[in-house]
ROVOGU-407593 format. One line per 4 residues: number of its first residue (from 1); their letters; for each residue x, y, z of C-alpha. Coordinates in pm, 1 decimal. Example, Ala and Ser with C-alpha at 12.3 -4.5 7.8 and 13.67 -1.06 7.14 Angstrom:
REM residues 2
1 = as = 1230.0/-450.0/780.0; 1367.0/-106.0/714.0
This chain:
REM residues 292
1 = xxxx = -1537.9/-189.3/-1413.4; -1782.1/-318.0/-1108.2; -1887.7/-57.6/-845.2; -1662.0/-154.5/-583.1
5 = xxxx = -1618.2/95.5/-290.4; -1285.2/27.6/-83.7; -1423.2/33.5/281.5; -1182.2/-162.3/477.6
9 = xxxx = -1298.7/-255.3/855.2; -1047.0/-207.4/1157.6; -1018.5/-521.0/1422.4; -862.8/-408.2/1759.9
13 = xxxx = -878.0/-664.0/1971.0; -1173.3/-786.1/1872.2; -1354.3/-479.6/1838.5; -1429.2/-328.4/1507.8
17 = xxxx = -1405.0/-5.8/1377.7; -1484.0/175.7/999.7; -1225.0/319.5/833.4; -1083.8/547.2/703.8
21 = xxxx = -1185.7/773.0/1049.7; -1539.3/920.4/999.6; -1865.1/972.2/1230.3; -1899.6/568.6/1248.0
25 = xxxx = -1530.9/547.7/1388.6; -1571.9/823.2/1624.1; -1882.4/709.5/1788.6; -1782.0/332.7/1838.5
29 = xxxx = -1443.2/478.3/1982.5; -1610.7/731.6/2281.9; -1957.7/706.9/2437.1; -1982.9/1067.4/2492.0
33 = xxxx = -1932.7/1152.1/2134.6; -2278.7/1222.1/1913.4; -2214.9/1528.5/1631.8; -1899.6/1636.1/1455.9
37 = xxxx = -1801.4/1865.9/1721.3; -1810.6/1658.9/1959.9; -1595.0/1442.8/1766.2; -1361.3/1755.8/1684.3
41 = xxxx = -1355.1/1866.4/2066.4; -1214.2/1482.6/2144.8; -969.1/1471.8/1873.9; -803.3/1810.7/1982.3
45 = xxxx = -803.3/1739.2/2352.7; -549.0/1445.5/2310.0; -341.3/1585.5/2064.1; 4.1/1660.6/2137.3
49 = xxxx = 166.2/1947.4/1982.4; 517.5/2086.0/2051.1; 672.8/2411.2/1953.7; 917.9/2187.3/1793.7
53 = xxxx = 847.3/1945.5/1472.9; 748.0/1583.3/1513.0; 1054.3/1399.7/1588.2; 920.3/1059.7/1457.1
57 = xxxx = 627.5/856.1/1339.9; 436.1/837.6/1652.7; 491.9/1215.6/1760.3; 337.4/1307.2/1410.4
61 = xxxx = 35.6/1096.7/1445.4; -71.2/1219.8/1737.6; -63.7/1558.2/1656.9; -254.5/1491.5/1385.0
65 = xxxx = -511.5/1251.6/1521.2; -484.8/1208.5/1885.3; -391.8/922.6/2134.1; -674.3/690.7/2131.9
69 = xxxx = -715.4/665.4/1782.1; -337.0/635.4/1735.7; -316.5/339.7/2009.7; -612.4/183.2/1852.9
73 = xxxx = -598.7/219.7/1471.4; -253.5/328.6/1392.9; 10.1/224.8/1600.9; 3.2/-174.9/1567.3
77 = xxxx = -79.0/-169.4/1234.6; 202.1/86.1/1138.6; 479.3/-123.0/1358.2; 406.7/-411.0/1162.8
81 = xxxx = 423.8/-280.7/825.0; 724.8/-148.4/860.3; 878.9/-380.9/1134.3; 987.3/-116.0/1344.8
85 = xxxx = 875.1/69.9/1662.4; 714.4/360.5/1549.7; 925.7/588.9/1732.5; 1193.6/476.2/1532.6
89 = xxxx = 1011.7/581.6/1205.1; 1046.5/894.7/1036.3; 770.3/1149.7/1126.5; 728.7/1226.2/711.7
93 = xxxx = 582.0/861.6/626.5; 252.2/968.5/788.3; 215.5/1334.8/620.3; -155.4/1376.9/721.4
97 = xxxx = -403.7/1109.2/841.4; -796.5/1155.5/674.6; -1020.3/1232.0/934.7; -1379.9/1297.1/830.0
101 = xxxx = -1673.2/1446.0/1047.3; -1931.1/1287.8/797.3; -2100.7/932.0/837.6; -1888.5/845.2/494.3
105 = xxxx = -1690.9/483.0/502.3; -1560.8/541.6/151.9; -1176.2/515.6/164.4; -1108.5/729.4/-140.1
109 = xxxx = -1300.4/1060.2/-234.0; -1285.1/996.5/-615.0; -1576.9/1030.5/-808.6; -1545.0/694.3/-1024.5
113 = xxxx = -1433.4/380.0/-843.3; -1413.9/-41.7/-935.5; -1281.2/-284.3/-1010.7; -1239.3/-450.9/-1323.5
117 = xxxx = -1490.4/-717.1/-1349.5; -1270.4/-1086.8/-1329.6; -1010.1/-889.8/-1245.9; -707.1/-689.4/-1306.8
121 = xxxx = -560.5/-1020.9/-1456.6; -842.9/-995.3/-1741.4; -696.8/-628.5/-1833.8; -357.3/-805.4/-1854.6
125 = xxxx = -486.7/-1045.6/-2073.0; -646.4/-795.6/-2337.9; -248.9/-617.6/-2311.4; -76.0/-933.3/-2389.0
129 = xxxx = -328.8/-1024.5/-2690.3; -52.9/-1131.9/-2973.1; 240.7/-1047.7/-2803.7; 557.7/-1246.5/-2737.1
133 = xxxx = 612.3/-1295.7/-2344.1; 882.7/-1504.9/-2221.4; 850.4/-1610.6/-1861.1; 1050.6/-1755.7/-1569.2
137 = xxxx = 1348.0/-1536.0/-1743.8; 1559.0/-1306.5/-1567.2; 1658.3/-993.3/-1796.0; 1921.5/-883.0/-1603.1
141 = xxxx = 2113.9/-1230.1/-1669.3; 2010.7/-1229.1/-2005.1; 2088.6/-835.8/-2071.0; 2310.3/-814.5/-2372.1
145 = xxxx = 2050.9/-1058.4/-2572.6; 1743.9/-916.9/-2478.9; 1902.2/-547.9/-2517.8; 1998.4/-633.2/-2897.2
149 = xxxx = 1572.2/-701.2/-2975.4; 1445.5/-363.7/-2792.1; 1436.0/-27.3/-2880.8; 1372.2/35.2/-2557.7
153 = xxxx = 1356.0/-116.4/-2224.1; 1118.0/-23.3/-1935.1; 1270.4/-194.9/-1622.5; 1033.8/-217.9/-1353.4
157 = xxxx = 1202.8/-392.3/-1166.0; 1432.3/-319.9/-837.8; 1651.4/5.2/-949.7; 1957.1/-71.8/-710.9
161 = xxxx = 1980.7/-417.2/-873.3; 1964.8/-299.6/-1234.8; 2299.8/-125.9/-1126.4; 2427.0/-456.5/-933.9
165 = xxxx = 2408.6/-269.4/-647.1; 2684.7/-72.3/-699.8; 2651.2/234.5/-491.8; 2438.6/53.5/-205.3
169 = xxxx = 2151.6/-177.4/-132.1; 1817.1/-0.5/-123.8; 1578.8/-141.8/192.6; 1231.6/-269.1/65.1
173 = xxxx = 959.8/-459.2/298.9; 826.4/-823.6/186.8; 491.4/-1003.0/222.1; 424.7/-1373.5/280.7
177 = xxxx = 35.8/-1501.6/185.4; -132.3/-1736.7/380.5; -432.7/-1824.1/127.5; -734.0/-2055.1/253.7
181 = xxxx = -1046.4/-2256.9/93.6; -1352.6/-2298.8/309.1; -1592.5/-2454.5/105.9; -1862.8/-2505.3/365.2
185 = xxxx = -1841.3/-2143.8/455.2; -2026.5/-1843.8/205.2; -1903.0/-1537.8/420.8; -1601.0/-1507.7/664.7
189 = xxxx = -1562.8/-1217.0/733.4; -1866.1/-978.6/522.6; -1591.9/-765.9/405.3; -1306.1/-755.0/135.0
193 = xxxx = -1064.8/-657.3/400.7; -1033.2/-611.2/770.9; -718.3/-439.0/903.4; -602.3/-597.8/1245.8
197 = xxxx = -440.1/-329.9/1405.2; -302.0/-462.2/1722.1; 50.2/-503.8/1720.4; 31.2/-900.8/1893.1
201 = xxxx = -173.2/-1004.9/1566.1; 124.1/-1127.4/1334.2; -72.6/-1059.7/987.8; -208.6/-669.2/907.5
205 = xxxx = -487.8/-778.6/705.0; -731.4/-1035.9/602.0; -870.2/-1034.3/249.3; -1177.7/-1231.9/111.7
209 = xxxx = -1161.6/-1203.5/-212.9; -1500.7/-1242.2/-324.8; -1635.4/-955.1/-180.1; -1402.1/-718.9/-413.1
213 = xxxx = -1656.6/-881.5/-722.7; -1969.4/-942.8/-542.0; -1933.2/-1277.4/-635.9; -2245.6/-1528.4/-522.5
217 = xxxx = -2080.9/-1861.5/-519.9; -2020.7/-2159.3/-266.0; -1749.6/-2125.0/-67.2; -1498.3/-1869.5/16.8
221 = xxxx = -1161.5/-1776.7/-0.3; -936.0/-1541.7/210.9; -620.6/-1403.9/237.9; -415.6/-1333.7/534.6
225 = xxxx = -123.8/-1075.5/436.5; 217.3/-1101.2/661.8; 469.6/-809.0/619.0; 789.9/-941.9/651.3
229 = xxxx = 1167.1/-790.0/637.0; 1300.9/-833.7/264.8; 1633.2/-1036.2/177.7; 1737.2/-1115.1/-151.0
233 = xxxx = 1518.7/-1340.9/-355.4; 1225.5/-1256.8/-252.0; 965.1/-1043.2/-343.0; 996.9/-643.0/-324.6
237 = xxxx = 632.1/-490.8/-251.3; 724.1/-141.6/-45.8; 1025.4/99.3/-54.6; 1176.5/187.8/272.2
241 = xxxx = 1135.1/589.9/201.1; 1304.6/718.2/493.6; 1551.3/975.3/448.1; 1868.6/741.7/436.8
245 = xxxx = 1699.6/542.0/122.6; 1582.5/869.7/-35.4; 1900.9/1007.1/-60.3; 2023.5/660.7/-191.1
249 = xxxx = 1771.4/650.8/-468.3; 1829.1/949.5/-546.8; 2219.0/864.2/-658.6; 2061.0/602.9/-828.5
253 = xxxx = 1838.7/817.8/-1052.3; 2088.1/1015.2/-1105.4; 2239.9/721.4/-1332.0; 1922.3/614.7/-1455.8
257 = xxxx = 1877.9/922.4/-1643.6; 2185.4/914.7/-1807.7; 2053.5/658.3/-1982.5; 1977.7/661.5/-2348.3
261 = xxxx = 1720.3/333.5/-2426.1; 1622.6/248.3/-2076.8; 1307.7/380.5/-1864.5; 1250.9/282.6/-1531.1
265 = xxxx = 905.3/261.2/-1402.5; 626.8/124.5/-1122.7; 709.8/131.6/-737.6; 1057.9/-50.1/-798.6
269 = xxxx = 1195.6/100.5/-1083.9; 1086.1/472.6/-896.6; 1128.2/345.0/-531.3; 814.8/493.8/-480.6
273 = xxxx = 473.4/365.3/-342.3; 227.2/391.4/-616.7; -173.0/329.9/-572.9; -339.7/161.3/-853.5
277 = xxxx = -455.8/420.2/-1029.5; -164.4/619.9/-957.2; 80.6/402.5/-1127.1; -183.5/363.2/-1490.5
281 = xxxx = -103.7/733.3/-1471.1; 234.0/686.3/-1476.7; 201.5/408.6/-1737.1; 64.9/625.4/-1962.3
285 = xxxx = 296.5/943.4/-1894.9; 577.4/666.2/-2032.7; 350.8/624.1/-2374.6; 321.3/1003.8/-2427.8
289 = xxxx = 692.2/1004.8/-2360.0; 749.8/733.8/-2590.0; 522.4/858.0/-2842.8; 722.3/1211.8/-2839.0
């Protein structure tokens, strides 16, 4: 593993901001702010908070961070990830925003952080070392053959499908990449990713990929991620986990543990956003399982 710290930058309008929301955010957003209190005074004077719960996305958010770093740094983004005014999202997506009163632009608090060096791809690699993989085949059309070679199956892909949809479509969000080459230019953006949080911007992020490996080279090449509404045949990447889904999946894995060979795993398979390092745990829960 490399020592790469996830420290994303937030463009709002063409001002930028550290994230997650420490010292360096606070003091770029407000003139008048200097120490932690001051920073603490702000935050509380524009929250919101009604005797009665949050009623939706942006209610929540502002009682836990305030208005101008909601308008700023959450809204846009937010309304573009999940395509949807945020007062039309459910107040439990955002159960607490980080706020930190230190100068500390370190996303995560973990104590060990990185990347695999070359990749995540290079990991793969070591995996797949003398083992059969098939590609460009679709189990679920090929079911009863590949069923008949298995002792068991771990079926990470979408749940709802593995059941042909039968009590319901589950709602997922999509992403379209827009990848470009400069070669005449060595740094675009000094970063691994910015976060454009206005809601006018179509993409949410911009990644430059050679800043997650510190590579030196000639060149550079970035990423510009577009959320996008998902239809069938195309890619999956984040479960709609609003209530109506929830209850949905829920039905769903219901059946799915009624069954005898077949595990379902990783954010499809669980309708459930994983981190990285969230869902090797949950790899390797399945092993012990399997082991047992």
């Amino acid at each position: 593993m490399n020592n790469y710290i996830n420290s994303p930058i937030a463009n709002y309008k063409g001002t930028l901001y550290n994230l997650p929301f420490n010292m360096n955010t606070f003091t770029k957003l407000w003139d008048d702010v200097i120490t932690p209190s001051d920073a603490l005074q702000k935050i509380e004077s524009q929250k919101k908070i009604t005797q009665e719960s949050p009623k939706n996305l942006e209610e929540q958010a502002i009682s836990l961070v305030g208005t101008d770093i909601y308008e700023k740094l959450v809204k846009g983004y937010t309304e573009k990830q999940w395509g949807r005014d945020a007062k039309d999202l459910p107040s439990f997506i955002i159960k607490r925003l980080p706020v930190r009163f230190t100068f500390n632009n370190n996303y995560f608090n973990d104590r060990y952080q990185g990347i695999p060096i070359g990749g995540y791809n290079v990991i793969i690699d070591k995996m797949l070392e003398n083992v059969e993989v098939k590609l460009n085949t679709d189990y679920l059309k090929e079911k009863e053959k590949l069923d008949k070679i298995a002792d068991v199956i771990l079926f990470t892909g979408m749940i709802d499908e593995y059941y042909n949809y039968s009590l319901g479509h589950l709602e997922y969000r999509s992403l379209k990449f827009e990848t470009q080459y400069f070669p005449e230019i060595d740094n675009y953006q000094g970063n691994a990713v910015v976060n454009y949080t206005d809601r006018e911007t179509p993409y949410t992020r911009i990644m430059e990929h050679k800043h997650f490996d510190f590579l030196d080279t000639k060149g550079t090449v970035i990423t510009k991620e577009y959320p996008c509404q998902w239809e069938p045949g195309m890619e999956a990447y984040y479960p709609m986990n609003d209530e109506k889904n929830n209850q949905l999946y829920e039905k769903y894995r219901e059946l799915a543990q009624k069954e005898k060979n077949v595990l379902f795993g990783g954010r499809l398979g669980n309708y459930k956003y994983y981190d990285m390092d969230k869902i090797v745990e949950e790899a390797l829960k399945l092993v012990e399982k399997l082991e047992k």
